[in-house]
Each structure stands twice: as C-alpha cells, then as structure tokens.
C-alpha positions as CSV (number, residue, x, y, z in Angstrom):
1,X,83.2,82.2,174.0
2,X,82.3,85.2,175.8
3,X,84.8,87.7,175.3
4,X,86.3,86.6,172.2
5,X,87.5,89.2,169.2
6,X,87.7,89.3,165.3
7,X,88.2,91.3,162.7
8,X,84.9,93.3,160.1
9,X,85.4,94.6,157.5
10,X,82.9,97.2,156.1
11,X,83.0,99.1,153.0
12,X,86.1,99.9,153.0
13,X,87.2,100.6,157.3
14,X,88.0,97.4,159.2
15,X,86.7,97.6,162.9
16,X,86.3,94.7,165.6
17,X,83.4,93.2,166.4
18,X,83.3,90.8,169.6
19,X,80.7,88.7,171.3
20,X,79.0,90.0,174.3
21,X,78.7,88.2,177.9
22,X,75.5,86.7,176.8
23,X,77.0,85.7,173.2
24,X,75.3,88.2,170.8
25,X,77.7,89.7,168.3
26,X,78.3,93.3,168.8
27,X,80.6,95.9,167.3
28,X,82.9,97.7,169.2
29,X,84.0,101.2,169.0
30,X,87.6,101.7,166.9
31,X,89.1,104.5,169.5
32,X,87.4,103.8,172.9
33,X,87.0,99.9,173.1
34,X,89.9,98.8,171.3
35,X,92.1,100.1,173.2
36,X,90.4,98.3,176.0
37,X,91.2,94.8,174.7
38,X,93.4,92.9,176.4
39,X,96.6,92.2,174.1
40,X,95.4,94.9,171.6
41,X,97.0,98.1,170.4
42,X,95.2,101.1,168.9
43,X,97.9,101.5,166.6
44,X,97.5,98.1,164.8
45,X,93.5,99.2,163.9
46,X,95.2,102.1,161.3
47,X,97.8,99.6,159.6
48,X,95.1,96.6,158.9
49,X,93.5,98.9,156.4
50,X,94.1,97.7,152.8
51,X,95.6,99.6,149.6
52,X,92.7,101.9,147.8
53,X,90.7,99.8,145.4
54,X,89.7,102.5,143.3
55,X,90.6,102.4,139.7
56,X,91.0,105.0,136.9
57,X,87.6,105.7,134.7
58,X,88.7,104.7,131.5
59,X,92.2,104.0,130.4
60,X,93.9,106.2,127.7
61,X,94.9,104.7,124.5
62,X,98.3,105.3,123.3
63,X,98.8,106.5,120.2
64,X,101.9,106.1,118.5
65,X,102.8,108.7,115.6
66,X,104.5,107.6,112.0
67,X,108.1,109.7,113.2
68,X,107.9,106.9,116.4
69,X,107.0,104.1,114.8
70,X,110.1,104.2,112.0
71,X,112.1,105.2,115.0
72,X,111.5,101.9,117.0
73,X,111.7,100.1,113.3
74,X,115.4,101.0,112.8
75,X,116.1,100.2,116.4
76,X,114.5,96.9,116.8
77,X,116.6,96.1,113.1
78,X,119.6,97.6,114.7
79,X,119.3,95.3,118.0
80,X,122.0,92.1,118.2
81,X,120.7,88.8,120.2
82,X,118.7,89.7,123.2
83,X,118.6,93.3,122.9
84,X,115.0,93.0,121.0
85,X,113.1,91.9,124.4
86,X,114.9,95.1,126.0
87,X,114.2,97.3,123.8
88,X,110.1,96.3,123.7
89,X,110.3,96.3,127.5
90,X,112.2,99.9,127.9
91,X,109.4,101.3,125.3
92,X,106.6,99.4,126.9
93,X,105.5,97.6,123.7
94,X,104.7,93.7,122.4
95,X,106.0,92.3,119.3
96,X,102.7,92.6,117.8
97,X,103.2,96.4,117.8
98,X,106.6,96.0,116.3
99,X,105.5,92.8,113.7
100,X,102.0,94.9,112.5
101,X,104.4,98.1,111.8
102,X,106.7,96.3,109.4
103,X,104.4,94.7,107.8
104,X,102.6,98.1,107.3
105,X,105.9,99.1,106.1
106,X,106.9,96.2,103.9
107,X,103.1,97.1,101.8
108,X,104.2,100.5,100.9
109,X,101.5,102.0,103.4
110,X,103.7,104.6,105.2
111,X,101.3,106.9,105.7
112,X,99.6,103.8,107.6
113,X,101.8,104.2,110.3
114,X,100.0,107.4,111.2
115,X,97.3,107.0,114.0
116,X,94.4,106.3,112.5
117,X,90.6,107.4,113.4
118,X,88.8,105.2,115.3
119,X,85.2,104.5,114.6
120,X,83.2,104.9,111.4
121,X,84.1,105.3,108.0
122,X,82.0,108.3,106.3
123,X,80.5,106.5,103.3
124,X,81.4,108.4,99.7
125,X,78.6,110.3,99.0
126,X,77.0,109.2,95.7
127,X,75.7,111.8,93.4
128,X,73.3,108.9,92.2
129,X,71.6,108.9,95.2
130,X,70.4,112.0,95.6
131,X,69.4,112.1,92.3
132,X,67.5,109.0,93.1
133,X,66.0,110.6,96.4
134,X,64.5,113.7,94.1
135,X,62.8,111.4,91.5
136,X,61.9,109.0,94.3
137,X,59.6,112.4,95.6
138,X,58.6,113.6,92.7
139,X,57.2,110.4,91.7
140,X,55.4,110.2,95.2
141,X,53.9,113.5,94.3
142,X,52.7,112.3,91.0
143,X,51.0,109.4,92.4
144,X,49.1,111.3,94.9
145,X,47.8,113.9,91.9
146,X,46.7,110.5,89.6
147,X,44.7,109.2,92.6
148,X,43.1,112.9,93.3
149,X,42.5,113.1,89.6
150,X,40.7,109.5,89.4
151,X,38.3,110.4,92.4
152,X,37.5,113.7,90.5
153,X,36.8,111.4,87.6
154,X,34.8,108.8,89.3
155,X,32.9,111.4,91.0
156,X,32.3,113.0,87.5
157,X,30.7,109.5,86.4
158,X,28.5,108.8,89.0
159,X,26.8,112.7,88.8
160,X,26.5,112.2,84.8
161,X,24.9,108.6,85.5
162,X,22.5,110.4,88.7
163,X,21.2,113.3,85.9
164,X,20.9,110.6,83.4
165,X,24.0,112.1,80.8
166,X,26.1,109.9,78.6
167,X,29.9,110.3,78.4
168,X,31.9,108.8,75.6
169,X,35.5,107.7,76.5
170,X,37.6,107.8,73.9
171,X,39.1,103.9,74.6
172,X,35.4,102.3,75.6
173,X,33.7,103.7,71.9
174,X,37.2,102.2,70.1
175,X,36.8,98.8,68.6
176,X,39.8,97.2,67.2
C-alpha cells in the first residue's frame, strides 16, 4: 500500500494526498511532489479543478410592461401550428404568462397588464377612525378626572365624619 495516490478535495483546490512508507496518510505538496509521482503530470493538477459554484445573491424579477405584454398577445394570436412553442421559447416565457395575460385582457383589466407593486396594500384610511381614536382619549381623560374627583370626595367624607359634621347628599335624603 505504501506509495499509493488519490485525489482531496478541499474547499474548493484539489491536491493529492498519498500514504507514507509507514501507511499514514499525508498530503503532498501540488508543485514540488507532484511532479515527483511516477506517471503523474503537473499539468493535469490545474485541469481537475471544477467549474465555480458560486451563485448570484438574489435573482432579478422580470417585469414585463402593458406595451409588451399586448405585443406578445397579438403575436402568440398571430402564430399558425407550432409556431406558439417558438415564440414562448424565443421570448423566454411559459404559457402561464401568456394564458394569465389574456385572461387579464378578456376582464377588461388593461391597465392590469401593467406591473404591479409587490407587497402590501395601504389600507383606505377611514375618517371614522380617527374620529374614534380622539373620543377614545378624551374619554380616557374623563375617566381619570371622575376617579380623582371621587377620592377628593371620599376623602371629604371621612374628614366630615373625623370632626363629627353631617353632610346631606341630595340622592341619600330623597325618598321616593
């Protein structure tokens, strides 16, 4: 076994690795011991390298205008047997494209056929609402003054009963 060669690959850079006279696996240097091996040739280390990996960060949409999409209407209607396929294939589209934008058509929505903005619809703002929010605070603030008022009362009641004075409300003196 001694002697023997293969093939690492390491992050990206093949080099060889072999086993050693006493059979530990050791790599060997790309320039100096390759060229060493018997049957080898340095020139065969550059070519074993595979194609980059690395892929774009994030694809671009296509967008198609309204002008492009009637223009590729009239054409596929146009097209006799087989042409169709060609046509999609030539513009880079699927039938889904092409079925979606007549239908689109067909409903009157022309002005569908313009790209539309992606993501979230603004909501309508509702002049309710705000009206709501402002009674919604000012009803908050009227709460907090009736509780301030009914500890100043309650306070009121227990001094009067401490120094021993009598105060009439109007609704316990009321018999009906």
């Amino acid at each position: 076994m001694a002697g023997e060669n293969f093939v690492v690959w390491r992050g990206g850079k093949t080099g060889i690795a072999g086993l050693d006279s006493s059979g530990s696996k050791r790599a060997l240097d790309e320039k100096s011991e390759v060229s060493n091996l018997p049957g080898s040739e340095s020139s065969r280390v550059g070519q074993a390298l595979p194609p980059d990996p690395e892929v774009v960060e994030k694809p671009v949409r296509r967008r198609f205008s309204a002008e492009y999409k009637l223009r590729i209407i009239r054409e596929a209607d146009a097209c006799g047997p087989g042409e169709l396929g060609a046509l999609l294939r030539r513009e880079g589209l699927y039938f889904s494209n092409l079925s979606c934008w007549r239908r689109q058509l067909e409903e009157g929505e022309l002005a569908a056929l313009a790209p539309k903005q992606r993501g979230r619809k603004k909501q309508p703002v509702n002049p309710l609402a705000t009206r709501a929010l402002q009674l919604e605070r000012e009803n908050q603030r009227l709460r907090r003054r009736l509780r301030q008022a009914e500890q100043i009362i309650e306070v009121q009641k227990k001094i009067s009963e401490v120094l021993g004075i009598s105060l009439k409300d109007g609704d316990e003196g009321e018999t009906n």
